[in-house]
C-alpha positions, 0 to 999 in steps of 0.5 A: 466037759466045760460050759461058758456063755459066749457072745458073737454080736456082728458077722466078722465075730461069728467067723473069726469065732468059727475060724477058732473052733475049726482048730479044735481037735474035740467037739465043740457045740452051742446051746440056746434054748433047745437047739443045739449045734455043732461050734464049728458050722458058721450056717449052724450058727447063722440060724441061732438067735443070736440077739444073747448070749449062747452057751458053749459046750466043750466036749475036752475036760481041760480047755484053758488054752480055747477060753484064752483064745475066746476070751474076747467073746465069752461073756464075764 
């Protein structure tokens, strides 16, 4: 399980976001305070505060190729 912080400020971000995710063959979920969501529901994460960052959580030990296809939202 890897975990990152990602940032999805503007609509065109969450669905070119989702559209990333839906690839994966593994799960894929995001944190923010309690609430935890599946990654590849764009309603899931239209009902996120999305004011900050979010964390991602990938259910796959080696994800170097998701983190370079994410590399513009993750949060450094």
């Amino acid at each position: 399980m890897n975990k990152f912080l990602i940032s999805l400020a503007t609509i065109n971000d969450v669905k070119e976001f989702v559209n990333i995710i839906s690839l994966c063959d593994f799960d894929v979920d995001l944190v923010s305070g309690r609430y935890s969501i599946d990654a590849k529901s764009i309603m899931g994460i239209f009902s996120l505060d999305l004011s900050r960052p979010v964390e991602l959580v990938a259910h796959i030990d080696n994800c170097d190729d998701l983190i370079k296809k994410l590399d513009r939202f993750i949060v450094k």
